[in-house]
C-alpha positions in Angstrom: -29.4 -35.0 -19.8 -30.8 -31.5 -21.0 -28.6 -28.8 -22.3 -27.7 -25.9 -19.6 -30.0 -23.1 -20.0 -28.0 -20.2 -21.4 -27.2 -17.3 -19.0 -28.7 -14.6 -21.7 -32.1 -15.6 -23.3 -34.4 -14.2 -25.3 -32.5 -11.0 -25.9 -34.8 -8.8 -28.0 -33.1 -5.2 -27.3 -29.3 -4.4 -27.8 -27.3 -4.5 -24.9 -26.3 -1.0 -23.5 -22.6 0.0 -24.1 -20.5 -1.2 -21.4 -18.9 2.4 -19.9 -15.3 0.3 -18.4 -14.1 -2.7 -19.9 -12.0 -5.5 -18.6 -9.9 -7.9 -20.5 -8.2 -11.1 -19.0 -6.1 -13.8 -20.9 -6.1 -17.7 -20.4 -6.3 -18.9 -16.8 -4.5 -21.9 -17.5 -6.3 -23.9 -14.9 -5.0 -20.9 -12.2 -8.2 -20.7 -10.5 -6.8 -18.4 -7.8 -5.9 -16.4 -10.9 -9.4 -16.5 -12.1 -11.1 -14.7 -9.2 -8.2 -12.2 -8.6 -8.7 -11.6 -12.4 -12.5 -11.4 -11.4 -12.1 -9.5 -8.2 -9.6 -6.7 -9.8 -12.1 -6.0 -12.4 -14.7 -5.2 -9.9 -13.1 -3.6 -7.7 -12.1 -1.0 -11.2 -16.1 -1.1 -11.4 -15.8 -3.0 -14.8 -19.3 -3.5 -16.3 -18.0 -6.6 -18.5 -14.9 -9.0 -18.5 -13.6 -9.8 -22.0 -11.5 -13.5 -22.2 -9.2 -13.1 -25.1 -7.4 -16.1 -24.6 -3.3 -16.1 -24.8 -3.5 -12.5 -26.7 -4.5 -10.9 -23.2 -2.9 -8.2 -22.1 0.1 -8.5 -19.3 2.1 -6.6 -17.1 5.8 -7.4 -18.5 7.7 -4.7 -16.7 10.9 -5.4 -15.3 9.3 -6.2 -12.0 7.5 -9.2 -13.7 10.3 -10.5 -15.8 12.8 -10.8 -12.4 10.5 -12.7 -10.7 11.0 -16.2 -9.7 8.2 -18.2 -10.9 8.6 -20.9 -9.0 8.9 -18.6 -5.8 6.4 -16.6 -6.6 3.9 -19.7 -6.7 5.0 -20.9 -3.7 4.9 -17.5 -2.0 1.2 -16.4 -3.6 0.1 -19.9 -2.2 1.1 -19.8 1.1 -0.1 -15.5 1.2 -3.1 -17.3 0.0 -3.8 -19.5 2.7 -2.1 -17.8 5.6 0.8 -20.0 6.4 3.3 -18.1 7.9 1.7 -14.9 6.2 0.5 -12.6 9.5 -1.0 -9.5 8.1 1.2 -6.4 9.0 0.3 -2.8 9.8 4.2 -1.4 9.5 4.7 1.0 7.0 8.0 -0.1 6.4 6.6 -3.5 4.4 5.0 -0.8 1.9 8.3 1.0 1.8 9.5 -2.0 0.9 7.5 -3.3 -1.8 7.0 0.3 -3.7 11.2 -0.2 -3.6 10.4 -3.7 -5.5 8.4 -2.8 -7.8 10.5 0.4 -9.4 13.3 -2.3 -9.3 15.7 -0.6 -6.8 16.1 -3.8 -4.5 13.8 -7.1 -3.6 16.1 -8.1 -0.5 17.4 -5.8 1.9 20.3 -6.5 4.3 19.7 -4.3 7.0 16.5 -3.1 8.4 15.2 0.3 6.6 17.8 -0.3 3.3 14.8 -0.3 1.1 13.1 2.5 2.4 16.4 5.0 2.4 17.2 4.1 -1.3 13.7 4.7 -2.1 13.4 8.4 -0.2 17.0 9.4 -2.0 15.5 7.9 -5.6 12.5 10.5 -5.0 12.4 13.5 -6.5 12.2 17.1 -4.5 8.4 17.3 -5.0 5.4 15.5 -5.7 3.3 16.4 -8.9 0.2 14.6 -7.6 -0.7 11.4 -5.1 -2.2 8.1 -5.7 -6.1 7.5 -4.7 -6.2 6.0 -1.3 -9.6 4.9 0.3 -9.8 5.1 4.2 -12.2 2.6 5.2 -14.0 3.4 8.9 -14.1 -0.3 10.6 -15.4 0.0 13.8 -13.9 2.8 14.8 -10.4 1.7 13.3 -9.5 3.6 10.4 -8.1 1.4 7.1 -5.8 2.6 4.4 -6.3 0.6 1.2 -2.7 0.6 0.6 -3.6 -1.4 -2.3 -4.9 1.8 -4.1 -1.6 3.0 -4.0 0.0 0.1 -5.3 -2.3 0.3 -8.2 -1.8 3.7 -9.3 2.1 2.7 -9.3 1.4 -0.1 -11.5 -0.3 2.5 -13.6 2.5 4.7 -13.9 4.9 2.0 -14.4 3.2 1.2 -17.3 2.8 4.6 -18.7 6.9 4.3 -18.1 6.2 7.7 -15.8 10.0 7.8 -14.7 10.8 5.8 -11.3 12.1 8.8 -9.4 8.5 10.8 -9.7 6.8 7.5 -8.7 9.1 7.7 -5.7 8.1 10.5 -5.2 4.0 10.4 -6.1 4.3 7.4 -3.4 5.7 10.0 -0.2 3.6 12.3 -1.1 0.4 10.0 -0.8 1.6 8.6 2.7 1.9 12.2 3.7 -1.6 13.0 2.6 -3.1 9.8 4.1 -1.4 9.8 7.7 -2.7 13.9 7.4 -6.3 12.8 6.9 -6.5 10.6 9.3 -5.2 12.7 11.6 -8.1 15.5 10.6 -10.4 12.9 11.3 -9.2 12.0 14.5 -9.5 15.5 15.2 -13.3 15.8 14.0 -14.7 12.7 16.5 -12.4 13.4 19.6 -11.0 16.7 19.1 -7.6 16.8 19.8 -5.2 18.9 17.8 -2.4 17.5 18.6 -0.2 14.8 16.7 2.8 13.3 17.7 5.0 11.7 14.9 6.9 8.8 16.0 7.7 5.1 14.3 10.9 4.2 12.3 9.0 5.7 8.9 9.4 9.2 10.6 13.1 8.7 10.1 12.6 9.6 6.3 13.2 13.5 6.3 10.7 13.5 2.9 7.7 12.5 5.1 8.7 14.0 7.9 8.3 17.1 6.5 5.9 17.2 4.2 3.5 15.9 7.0 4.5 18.3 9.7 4.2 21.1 6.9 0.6 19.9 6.3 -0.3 19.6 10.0 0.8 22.7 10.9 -0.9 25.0 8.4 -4.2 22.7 9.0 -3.9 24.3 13.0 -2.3 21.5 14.5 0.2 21.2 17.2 3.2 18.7 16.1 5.6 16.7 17.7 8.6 15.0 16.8 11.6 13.8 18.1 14.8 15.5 18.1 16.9 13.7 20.9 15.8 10.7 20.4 15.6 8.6 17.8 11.7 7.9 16.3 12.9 4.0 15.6 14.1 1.0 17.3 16.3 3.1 19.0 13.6 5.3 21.1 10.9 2.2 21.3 14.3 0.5 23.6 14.4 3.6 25.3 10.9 3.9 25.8 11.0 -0.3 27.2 13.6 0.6 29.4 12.0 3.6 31.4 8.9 1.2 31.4 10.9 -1.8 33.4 12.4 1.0 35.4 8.5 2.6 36.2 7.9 -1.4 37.3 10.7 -2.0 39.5 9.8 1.4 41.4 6.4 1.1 42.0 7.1 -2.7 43.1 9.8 -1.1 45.3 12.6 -2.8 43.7 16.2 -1.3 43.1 
């Protein structure tokens, strides 16, 4: 058996300085945590990963320190291999984890609970937003919601105080749904946006997205007698079953 050939040879010249640096702990045999480790790093565009054993740096905010290990596992494992894990595109589930991570609740017991706690935690206005790619698939635009998330963990860990976070985070959904929106309007044209969904029942969106539309030249919409949630999609079924029944010619 010959020795494995090393992965640097024959280095004659010093290595240039890396310009972004990434630093992992032990992986404890976690290979899923290996190539998140891994994937996180790139994705920060680090030039070199540096293993410093059980003395690596980890997030131990109060988010971390509530969770239930064993749940966790069982959770990231199943996420992982996408048993009973359908992806989502409700805003409502980001409402809800931003809410979990600044420690106001990680179990709601009605729908929207979350989401209200975490607009009345915000503050009045936004000092600055969170990066958030939009990714052009096809045609279908993609938020990388998972920018956002990051630049909470940052400020978590800068112990920024919860209720700007709050607030950073409305302000970056405003700015996203408003760029998308603008680039709707470059490929088609239309200048007009209707706001409508359950996440259009928090008043701090609601209006700092209408306020940006409008002075951007667009023509808004939102409801007024009826509600933008559950409540107006029922309606909306309704008058659907009764377009059917009519145009079947049933009473």
């Amino acid at each position: 058996m010959t020795a494995a050939k090393p992965i640097i040879d024959d280095v004659t010249e010093p290595l240039a300085t890396p310009a972004r640096i990434g630093f992992a702990g032990d992986w404890h045999m976690n290979a899923a945590w290996a190539v998140a480790a891994i994937r996180h790093a790139a994705e920060r565009r680090a030039d070199v990963i540096v293993h410093v054993g059980d003395f690596g740096y980890t997030f131990d905010g109060r988010f971390v320190r509530r969770l239930d290990a064993a749940a966790w596992r069982v959770l990231s494992q199943a996420t992982a291999r996408g048993l009973n894990a359908p992806l989502t595109s409700s805003a409502g589930r980001l409402f809800d984890a931003v809410a979990s991570l600044l420690g106001l609740r990680d179990r709601v017991t009605f729908e929207g609970q979350a989401a209200m706690e975490l607009e009345a935690l915000a503050e009045s206005r936004a000092d600055t937003t969170y990066p958030a790619r939009l990714d052009d698939r096809d045609g279908t635009v993609v938020v990388r919601t998972t920018d956002i998330v990051r630049g909470i963990v940052d400020d978590l860990l800068r112990e920024v105080p919860p209720a700007r976070i709050a607030a950073r985070f409305h302000a970056t959904l405003a700015e996203v749904i408003v760029r998308v929106c603008e680039g709707i309007r470059a490929r088609t044209g239309l200048a007009a946006a209707a706001l409508s969904g359950g996440v259009f029942q928090n008043v701090w969106l609601l209006q700092a997205v209408m306020t940006a539309l409008e002075a951007g030249g667009f023509e808004v919409y939102s409801h007024h007698h009826v509600p933008s949630n559950d409540g107006g999609l029922a309606l909306g079924q309704a008058a659907v079953i009764r377009l059917d029944r009519q145009v079947v010619g049933i009473d």
